[in-house]
VEXDREN-2710 file (C-alpha; in Angstrom, 1 decimal):
% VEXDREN-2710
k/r/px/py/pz
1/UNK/-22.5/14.3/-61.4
2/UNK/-23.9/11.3/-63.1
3/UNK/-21.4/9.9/-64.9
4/UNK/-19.1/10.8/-61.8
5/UNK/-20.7/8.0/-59.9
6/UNK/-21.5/6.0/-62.4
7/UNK/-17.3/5.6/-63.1
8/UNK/-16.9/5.4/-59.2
9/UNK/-20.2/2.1/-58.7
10/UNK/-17.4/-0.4/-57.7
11/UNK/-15.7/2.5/-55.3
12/UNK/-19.2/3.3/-53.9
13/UNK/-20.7/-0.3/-53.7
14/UNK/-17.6/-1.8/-52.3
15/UNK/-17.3/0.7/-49.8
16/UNK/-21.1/0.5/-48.5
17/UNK/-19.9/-3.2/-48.2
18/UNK/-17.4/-2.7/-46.1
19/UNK/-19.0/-0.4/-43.9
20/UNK/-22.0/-3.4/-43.1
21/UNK/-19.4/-6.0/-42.6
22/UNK/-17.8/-3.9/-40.2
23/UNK/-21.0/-3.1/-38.4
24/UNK/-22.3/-6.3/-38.7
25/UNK/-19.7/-8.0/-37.4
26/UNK/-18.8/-5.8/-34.7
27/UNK/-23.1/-6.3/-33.6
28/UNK/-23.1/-9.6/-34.3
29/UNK/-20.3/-11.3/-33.8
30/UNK/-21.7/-14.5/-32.9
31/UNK/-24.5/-14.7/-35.3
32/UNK/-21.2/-14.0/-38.2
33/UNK/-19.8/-17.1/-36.8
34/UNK/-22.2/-19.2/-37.0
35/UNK/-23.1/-18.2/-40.4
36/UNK/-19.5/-18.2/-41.4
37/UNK/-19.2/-22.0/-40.3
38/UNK/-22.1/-23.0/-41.8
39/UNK/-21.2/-21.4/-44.9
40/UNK/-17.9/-23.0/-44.9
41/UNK/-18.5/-26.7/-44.1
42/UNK/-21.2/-26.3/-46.8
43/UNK/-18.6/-25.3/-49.5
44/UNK/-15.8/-28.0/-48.0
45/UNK/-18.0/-31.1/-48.2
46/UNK/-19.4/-30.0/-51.7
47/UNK/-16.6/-28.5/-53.3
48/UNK/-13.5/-29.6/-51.5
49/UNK/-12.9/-31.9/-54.8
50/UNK/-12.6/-29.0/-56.8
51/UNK/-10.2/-26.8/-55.0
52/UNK/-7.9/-29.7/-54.6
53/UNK/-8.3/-31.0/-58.5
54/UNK/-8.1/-26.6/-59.5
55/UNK/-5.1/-25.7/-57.5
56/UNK/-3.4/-29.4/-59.1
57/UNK/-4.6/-28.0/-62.6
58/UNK/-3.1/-24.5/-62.1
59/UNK/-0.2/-25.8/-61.5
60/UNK/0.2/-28.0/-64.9
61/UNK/-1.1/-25.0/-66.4
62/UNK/1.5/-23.0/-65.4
63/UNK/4.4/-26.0/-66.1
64/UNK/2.7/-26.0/-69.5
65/UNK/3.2/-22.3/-70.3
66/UNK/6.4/-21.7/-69.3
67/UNK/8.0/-24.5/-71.3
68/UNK/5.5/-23.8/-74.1
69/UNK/6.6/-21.3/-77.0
70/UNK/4.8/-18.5/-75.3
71/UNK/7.2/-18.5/-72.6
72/UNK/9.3/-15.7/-74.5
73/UNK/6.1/-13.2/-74.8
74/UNK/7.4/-10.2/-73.1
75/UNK/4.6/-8.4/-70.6
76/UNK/4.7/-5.2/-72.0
77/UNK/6.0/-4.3/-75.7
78/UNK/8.7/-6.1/-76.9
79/UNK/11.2/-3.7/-76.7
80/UNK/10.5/-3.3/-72.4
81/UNK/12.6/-4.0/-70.4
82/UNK/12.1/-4.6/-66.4
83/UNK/11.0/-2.0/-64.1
84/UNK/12.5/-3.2/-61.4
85/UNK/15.8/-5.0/-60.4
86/UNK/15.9/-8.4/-59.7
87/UNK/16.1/-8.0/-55.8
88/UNK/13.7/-5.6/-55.9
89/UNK/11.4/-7.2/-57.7
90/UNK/11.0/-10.7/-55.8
91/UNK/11.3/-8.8/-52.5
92/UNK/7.5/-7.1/-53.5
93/UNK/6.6/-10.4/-54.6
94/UNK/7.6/-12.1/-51.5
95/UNK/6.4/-9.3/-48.6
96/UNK/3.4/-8.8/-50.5
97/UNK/2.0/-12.0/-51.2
98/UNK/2.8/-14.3/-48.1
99/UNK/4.6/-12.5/-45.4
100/UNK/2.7/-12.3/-42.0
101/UNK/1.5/-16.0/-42.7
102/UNK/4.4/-17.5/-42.6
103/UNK/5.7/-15.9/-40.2
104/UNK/2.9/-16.5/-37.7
105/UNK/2.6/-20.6/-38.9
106/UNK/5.6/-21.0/-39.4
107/UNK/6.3/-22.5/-35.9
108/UNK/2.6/-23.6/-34.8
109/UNK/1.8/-25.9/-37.6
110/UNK/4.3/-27.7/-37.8
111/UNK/3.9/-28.5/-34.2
112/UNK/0.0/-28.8/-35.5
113/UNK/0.7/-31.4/-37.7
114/UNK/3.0/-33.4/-35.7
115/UNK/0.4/-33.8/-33.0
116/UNK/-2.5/-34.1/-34.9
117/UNK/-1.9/-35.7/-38.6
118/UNK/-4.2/-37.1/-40.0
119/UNK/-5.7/-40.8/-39.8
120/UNK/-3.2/-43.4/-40.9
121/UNK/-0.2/-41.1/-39.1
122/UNK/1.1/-42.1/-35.7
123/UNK/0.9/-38.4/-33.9
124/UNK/4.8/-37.3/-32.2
125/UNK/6.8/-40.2/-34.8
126/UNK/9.1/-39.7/-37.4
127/UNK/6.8/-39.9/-39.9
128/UNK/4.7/-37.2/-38.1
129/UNK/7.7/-35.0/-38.1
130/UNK/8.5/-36.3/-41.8
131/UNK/4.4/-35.2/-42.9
132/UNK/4.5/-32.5/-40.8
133/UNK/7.6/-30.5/-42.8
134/UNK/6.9/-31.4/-46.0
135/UNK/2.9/-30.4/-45.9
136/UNK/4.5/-27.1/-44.6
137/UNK/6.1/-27.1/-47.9
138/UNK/3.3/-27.6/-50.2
139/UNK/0.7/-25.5/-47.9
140/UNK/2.9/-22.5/-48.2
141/UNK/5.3/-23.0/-51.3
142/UNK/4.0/-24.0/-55.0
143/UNK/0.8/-24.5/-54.7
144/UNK/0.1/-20.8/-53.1
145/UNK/2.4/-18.9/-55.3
146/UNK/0.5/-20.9/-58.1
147/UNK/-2.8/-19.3/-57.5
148/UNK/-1.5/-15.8/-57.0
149/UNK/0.3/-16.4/-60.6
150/UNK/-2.8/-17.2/-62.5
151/UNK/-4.7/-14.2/-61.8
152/UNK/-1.4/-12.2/-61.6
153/UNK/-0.1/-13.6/-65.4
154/UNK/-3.5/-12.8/-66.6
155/UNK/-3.2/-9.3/-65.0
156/UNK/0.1/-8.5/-66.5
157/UNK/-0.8/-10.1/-69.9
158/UNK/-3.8/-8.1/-70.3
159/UNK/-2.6/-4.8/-68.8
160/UNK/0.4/-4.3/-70.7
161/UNK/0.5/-6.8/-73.6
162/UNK/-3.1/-5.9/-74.5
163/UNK/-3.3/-2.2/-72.9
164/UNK/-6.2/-3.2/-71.3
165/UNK/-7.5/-1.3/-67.4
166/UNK/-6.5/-3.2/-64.4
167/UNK/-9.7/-5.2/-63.8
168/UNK/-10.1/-8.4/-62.8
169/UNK/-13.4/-8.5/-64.9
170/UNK/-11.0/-7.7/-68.0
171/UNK/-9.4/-11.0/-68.1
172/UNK/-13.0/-13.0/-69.1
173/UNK/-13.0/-10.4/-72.2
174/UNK/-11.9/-13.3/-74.4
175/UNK/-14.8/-15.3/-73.4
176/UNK/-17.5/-13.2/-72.8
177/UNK/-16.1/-10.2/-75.1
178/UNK/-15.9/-6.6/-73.9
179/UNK/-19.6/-5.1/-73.5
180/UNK/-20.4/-7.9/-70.7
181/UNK/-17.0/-6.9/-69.4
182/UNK/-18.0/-3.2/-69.6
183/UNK/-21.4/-3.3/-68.2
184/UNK/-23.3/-5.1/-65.0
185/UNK/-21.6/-8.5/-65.4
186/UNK/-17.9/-7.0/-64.8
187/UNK/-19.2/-4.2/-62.2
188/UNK/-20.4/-7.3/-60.1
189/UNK/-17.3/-9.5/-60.7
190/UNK/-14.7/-6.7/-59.7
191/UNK/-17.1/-5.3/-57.0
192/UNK/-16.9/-9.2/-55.6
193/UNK/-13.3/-9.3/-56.4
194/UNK/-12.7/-6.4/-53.9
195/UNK/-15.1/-7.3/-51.3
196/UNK/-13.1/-11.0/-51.1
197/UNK/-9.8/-8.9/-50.9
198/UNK/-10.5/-6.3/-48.4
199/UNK/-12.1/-9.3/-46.1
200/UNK/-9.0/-11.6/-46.5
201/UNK/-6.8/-8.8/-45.8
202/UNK/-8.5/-7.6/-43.1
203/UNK/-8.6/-11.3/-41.1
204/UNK/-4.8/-11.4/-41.8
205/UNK/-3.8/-7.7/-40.6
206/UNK/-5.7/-9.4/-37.9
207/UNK/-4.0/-12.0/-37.6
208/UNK/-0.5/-10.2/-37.6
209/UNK/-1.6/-7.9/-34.7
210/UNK/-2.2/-10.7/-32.4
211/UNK/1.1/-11.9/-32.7
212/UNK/2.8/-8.7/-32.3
213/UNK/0.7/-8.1/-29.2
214/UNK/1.2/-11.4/-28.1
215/UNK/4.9/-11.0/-28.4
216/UNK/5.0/-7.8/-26.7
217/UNK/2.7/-9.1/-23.8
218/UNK/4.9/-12.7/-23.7
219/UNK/8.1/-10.6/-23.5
220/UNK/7.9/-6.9/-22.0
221/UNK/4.7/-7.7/-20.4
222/UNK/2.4/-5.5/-22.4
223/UNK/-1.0/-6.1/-21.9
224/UNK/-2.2/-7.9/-24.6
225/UNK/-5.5/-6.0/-25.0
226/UNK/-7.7/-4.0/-27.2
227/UNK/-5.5/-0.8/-26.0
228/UNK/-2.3/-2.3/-26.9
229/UNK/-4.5/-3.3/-30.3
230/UNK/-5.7/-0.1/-31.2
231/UNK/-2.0/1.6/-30.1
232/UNK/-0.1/-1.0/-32.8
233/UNK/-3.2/-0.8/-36.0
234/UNK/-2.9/2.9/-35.6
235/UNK/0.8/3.3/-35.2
236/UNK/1.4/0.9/-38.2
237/UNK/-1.3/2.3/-40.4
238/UNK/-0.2/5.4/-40.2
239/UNK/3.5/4.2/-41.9
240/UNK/1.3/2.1/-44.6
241/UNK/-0.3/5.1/-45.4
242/UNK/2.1/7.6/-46.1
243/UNK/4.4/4.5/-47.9
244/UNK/0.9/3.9/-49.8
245/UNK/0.5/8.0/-50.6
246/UNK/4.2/7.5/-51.5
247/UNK/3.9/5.0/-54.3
248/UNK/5.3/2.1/-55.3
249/UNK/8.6/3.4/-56.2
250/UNK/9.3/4.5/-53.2
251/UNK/7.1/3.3/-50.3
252/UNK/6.6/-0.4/-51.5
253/UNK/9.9/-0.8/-53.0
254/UNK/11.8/0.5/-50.0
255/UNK/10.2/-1.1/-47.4
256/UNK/9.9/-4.8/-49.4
257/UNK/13.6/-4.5/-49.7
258/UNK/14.8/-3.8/-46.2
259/UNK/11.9/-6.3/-44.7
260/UNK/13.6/-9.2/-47.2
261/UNK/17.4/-8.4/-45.7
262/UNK/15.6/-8.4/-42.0
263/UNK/13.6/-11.7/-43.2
264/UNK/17.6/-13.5/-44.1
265/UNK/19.6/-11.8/-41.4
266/UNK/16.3/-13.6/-39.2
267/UNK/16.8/-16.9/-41.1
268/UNK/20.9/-17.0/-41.0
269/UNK/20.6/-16.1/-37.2
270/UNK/18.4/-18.8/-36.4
271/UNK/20.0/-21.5/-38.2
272/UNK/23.1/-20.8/-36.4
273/UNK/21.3/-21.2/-33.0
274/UNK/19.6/-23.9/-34.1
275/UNK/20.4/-27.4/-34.0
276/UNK/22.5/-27.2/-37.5
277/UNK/22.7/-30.7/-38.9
278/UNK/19.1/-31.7/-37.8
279/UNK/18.1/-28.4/-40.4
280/UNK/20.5/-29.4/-43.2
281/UNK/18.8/-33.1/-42.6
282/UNK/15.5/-31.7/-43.3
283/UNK/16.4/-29.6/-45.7
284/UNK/17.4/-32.2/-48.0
285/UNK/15.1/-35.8/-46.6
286/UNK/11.9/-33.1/-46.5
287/UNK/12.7/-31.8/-49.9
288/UNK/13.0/-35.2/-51.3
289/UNK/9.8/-36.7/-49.5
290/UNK/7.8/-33.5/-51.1
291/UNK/9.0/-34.5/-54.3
292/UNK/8.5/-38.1/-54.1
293/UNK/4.8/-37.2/-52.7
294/UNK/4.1/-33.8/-54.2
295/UNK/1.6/-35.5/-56.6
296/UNK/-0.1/-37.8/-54.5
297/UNK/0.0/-34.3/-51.8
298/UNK/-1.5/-32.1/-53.6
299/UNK/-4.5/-34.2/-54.2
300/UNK/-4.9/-35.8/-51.0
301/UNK/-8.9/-36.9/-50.4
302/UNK/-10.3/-39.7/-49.5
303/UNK/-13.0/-41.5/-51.0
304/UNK/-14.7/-43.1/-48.5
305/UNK/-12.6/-42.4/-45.4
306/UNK/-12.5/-39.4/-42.6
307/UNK/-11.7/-36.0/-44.6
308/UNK/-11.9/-34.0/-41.8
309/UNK/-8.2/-33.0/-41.5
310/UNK/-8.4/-32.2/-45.5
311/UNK/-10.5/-30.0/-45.1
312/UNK/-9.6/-28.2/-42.0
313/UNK/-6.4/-27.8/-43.5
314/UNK/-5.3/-28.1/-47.1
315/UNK/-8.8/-27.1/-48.6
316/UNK/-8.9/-24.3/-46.3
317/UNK/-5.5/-23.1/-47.3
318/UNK/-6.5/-23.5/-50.7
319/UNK/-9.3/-21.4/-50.5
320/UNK/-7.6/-18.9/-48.4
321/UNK/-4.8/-18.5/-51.2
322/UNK/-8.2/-17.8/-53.7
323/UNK/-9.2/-15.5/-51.7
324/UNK/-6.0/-12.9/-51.5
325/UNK/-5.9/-13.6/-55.8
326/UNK/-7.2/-11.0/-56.9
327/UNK/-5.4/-8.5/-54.7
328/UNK/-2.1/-10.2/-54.8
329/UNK/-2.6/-11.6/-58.6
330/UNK/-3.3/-7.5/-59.4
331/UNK/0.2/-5.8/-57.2
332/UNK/2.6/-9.0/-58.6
333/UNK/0.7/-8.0/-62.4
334/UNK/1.8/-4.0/-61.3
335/UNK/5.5/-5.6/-60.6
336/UNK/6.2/-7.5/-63.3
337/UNK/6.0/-5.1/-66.5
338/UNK/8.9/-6.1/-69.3
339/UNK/9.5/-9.5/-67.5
340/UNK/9.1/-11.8/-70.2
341/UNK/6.3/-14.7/-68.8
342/UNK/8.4/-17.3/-68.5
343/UNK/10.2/-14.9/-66.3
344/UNK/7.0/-14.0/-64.4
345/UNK/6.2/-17.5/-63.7
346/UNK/10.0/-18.4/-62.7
347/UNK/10.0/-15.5/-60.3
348/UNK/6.4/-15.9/-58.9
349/UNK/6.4/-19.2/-58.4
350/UNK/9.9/-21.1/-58.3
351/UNK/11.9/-18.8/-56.6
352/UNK/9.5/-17.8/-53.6
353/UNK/8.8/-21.3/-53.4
354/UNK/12.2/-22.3/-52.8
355/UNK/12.8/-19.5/-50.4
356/UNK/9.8/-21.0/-48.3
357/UNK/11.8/-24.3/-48.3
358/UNK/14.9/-22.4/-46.7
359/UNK/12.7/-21.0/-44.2
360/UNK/10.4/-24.1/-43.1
361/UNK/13.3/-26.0/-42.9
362/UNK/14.9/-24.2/-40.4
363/UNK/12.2/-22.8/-38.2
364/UNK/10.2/-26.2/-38.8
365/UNK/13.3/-28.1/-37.8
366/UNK/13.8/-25.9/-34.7
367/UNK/10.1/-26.3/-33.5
368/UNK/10.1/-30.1/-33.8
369/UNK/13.6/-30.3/-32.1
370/UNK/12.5/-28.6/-28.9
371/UNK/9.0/-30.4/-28.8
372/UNK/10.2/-33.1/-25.9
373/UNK/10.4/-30.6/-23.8
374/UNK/6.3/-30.3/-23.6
375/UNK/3.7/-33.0/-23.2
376/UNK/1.1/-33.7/-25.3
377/UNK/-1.2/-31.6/-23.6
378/UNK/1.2/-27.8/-23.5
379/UNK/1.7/-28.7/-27.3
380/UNK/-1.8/-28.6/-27.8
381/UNK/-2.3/-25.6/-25.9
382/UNK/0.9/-23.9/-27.5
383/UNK/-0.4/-24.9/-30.8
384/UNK/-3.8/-23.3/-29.6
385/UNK/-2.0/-19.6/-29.7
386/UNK/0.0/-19.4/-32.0
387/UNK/0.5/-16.3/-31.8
388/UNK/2.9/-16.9/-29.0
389/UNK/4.2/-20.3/-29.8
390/UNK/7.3/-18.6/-31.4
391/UNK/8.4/-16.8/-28.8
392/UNK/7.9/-19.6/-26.7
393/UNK/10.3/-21.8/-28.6
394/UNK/12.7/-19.2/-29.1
395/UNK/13.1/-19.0/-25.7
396/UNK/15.3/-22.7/-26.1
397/UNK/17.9/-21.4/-27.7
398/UNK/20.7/-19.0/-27.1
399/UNK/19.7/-15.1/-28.5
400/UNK/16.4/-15.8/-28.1
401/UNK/15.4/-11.9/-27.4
402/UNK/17.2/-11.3/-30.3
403/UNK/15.3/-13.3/-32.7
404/UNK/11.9/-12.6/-30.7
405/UNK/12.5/-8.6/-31.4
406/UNK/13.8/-9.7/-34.9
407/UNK/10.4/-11.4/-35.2
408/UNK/8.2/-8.6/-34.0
409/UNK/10.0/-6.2/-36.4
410/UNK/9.6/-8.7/-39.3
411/UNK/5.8/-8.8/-38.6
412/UNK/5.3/-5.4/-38.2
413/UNK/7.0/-4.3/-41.6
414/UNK/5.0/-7.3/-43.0
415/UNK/2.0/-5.8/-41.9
416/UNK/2.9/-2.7/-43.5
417/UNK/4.2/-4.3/-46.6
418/UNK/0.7/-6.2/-47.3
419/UNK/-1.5/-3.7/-46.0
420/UNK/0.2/-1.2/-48.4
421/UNK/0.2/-3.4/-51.6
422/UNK/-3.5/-4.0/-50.8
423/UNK/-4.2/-0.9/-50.4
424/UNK/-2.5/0.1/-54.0
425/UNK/-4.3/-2.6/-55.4
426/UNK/-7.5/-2.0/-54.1
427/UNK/-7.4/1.7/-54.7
428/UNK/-6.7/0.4/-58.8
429/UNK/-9.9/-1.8/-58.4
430/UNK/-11.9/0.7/-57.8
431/UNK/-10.6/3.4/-59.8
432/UNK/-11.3/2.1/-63.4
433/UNK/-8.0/-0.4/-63.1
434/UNK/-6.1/3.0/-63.5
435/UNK/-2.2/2.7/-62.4
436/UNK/-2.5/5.6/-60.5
437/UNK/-4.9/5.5/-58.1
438/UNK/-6.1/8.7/-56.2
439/UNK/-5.0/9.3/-53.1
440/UNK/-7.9/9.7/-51.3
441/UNK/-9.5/6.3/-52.1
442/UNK/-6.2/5.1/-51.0
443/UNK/-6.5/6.8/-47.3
444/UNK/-10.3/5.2/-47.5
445/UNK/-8.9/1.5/-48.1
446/UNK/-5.9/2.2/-45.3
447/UNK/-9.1/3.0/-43.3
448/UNK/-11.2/0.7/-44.0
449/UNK/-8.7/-2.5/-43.6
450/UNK/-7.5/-1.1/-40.1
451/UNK/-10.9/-0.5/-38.7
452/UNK/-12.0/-3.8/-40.4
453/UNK/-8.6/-5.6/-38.4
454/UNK/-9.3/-3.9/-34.5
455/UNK/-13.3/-3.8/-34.6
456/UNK/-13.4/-7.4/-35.6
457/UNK/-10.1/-8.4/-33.1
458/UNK/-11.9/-6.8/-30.9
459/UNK/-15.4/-8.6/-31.2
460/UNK/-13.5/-11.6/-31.3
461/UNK/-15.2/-12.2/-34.8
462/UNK/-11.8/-12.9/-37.1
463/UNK/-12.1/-16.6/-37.8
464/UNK/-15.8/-15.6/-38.7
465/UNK/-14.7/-12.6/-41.6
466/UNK/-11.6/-15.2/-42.8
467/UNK/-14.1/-17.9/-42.9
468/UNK/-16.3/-15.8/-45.0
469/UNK/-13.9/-14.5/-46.9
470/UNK/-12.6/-17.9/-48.1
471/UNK/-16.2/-19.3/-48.7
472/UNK/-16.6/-16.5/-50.8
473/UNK/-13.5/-17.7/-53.0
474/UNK/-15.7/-20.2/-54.3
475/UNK/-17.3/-17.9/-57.0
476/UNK/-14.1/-16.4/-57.8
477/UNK/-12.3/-19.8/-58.2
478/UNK/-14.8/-20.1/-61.5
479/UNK/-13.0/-16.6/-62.3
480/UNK/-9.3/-18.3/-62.3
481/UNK/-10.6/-21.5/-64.0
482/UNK/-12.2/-19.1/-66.8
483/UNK/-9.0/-16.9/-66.8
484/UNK/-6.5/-19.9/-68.5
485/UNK/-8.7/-20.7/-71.7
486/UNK/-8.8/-17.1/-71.9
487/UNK/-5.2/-16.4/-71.8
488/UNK/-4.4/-19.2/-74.0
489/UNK/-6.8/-18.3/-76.7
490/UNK/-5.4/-14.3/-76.6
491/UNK/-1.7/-16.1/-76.8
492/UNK/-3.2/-17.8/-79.7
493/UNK/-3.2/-14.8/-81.2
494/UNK/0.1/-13.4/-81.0
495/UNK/1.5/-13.2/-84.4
496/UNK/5.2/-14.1/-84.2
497/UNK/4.2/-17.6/-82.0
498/UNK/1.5/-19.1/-84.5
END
């Protein structure tokens, strides 16, 4: 019995965790905010700096391995081969690691950004609309996928190159060696690893429910209450689960694939709609503009001026991506087996990237093109739900119930499809790092996320958790920094690239 929960500490201890948050949060909802904010302002004035000069290093990092000689290292023996097709392959990648985001932002920031840039930017100009797209870029393309490829290379690496357990705690073995790994210092980075992924899950399950309700309400008239709430986390967890139970195989696989064809039919449709040549104008001056500026982008503070809108927007993306590492770093790792790394960092990181550039482009375009149709004042307010905001632009253009439904179907499969992977990946995190996670800490994690989602909704109290959850990236950005010397002294090591 001992050493039964002495093997399950990071299942027990996570899952006490989870149940105080909940209750805590449900309590005292407003004492978690004002915590939360505290905590986070604290972290963005202080450590701001580093999240922009980390995310910039990961980045070269990652341009550095690929092109290096260790870009041919096969994840897995050298004789693998991939798991999964192609298709297959960057269709998990893609519905697990950035789905419901940028589908729910997708239209309200860059309306956000075109109304509110930040000092030295005429709001509702050309340059506005010019910042505005390609900031959409950079918040949701490279420098995301970047952070999800660190922990995710290091995952894979270590997993299947070095047959080593799932465990975030595993990739420090380099520096700190194996016995710190196996004892109290790597029980209490992966039972922090899970606790920052089950709370950044949660706030975006969140997150993706409030749009789904607020498109049903904005379109059938379905009250947009803790009912309807309830009725949709229920309904949808109940699919997660059983694809979950399923496997990835099957479950993951499956639903990835068809929620990428839904994602382009989505895409093709609403170019079409759209205003065409505006789109193909973005496409390529935005592209072009992020290039020119990606540097000076991606490092954007100031010295001595206002850094409010930093802050409120690129360091908190930043820390949000931190945040969903070790979940999404671990299901990407899971994917990826016999992909060579250059490969790996190709597929995690270029070609999602560019896919974001499709999709910004168009729905960015479409948002911006409809915008003098509103004052200042119902932008603001539009931009102040967001959850609605696309259906209210939709509503523009020609087949606008199509693409709303398209939408609502997009966001509930993306729900499924992240709430699923997280589940996986949180069942392996606290079940030794094994592959095959039992299914009854599965059902558990299902639980707990959902509960997590509608409680909190319901208390009004899901800036608070998502605010938490991305202060408490901090300590795990050390993680990510540690993980690179790591992986470059084991690659060190391999004997055919000395």
């Amino acid at each position: 019995m001992k050493l039964k929960i002495k093997n399950n500490i990071v299942f027990i201890i996570s899952v006490i965790a989870a149940f105080v948050l909940i209750i805590y949060g449900s309590i005292f909802s407003g004492q978690l905010s004002s915590i939360s904010g505290i905590i986070m302002s604290w972290v963005s004035h202080n450590f701001g700096w580093l999240y922009i000069a980390s995310v910039f290093f990961f980045i070269i990092f990652l341009l550095f391995i690929v092109m290096s000689k260790w870009g041919k290292i096969k994840l897995g023996k050298d004789d693998e081969k991939p798991e999964y097709s192609n298709f297959s392959w960057f269709a998990m990648l893609f519905c697990g690691a950035t789905g419901i985001g940028l589908v729910f932002w997708s239209i309200a920031e860059p309306l956000s950004h075109y109304v509110s840039p930040p000092p030295g930017i005429e709001a509702v100009t050309i340059e506005a609309a010019g910042f505005s797209i390609r900031t959409c870029f950079l918040h949701w393309g490279i420098t995301q996928f970047a952070c999800f490829a660190i922990v995710g290379l290091g995952m894979a690496y270590f997993q299947f190159r070095k047959d080593k357990n799932a465990l975030i705690s595993n990739l420090l073995s380099p520096l700190v060696g194996d016995n710190a790994t196996k004892g109290v210092f790597g029980k209490a980075v992966d039972i922090f690893s899970v606790v920052v992924t089950f709370s950044g899950v949660a706030t975006s399950l969140g997150l993706g429910v409030s749009q789904i309700c607020g498109g049903l309400d904005y379109l059938a008239d379905i009250p947009n209450n803790n009912r309807t709430w309830l009725i949709v986390i229920v309904v949808i967890t109940c699919v997660f689960l059983a694809s979950a139970i399923s496997g990835v195989n099957k479950g993951i696989k499956i639903l990835s694939s068809v929620n990428t064809c839904i994602a382009i039919i989505l895409l093709i449709l609403a170019f079409i709609v759209g205003p065409k040549i505006s789109v193909l104008n973005t496409l390529i001056s935005s592209t072009g503009q992020h290039i020119q500026n990606f540097f000076s982008d991606v490092t954007m503070i100031s010295s001595f001026g206002d850094n409010t809108w930093i802050m409120n927007w690129r360091v908190f993306y930043y820390a949000w991506f931190i945040a969903w590492c070790p979940f999404v770093g671990m299901f990407i790792a899971r994917i990826s087996r016999g992909r060579t790394i250059r490969e790996f960092i190709i597929g995690a990181v270029i070609a999602p990237t560019l896919f974001t550039i499709l999709w910004l482009s168009v729905f960015g375009t479409i948002a911006l093109d409809v915008s003098g149709n509103w004052n200042i004042t119902e932008l603001i307010n539009m931009i102040a739900s967001p959850e609605t905001a696309v259906f209210i632009v939709f509503e523009k253009y020609p087949l606008s119930s199509v693409l709303s439904v398209l939408v609502i179907i997009l966001l509930s499969v993306f729900f499924i499809t992240s709430a699923d992977s997280a589940t996986y990946s949180l069942g392996m995190m606290t079940s030794g790092g094994s592959m095959y996670p039992p299914k009854y800490k599965k059902i558990i994690w299902a639980i707990i996320e959902a509960a997590i989602a509608y409680l909190l909704l319901s208390a009004g109290s899901l800036k608070p958790l998502q605010t938490i959850s991305i202060a408490a990236s901090l300590p795990f950005l050390f993680i990510m920094i540690a993980v690179c010397p790591a992986l470059v002294k084991e690659l060190k090591n391999e004997k055919m690239y000395k």
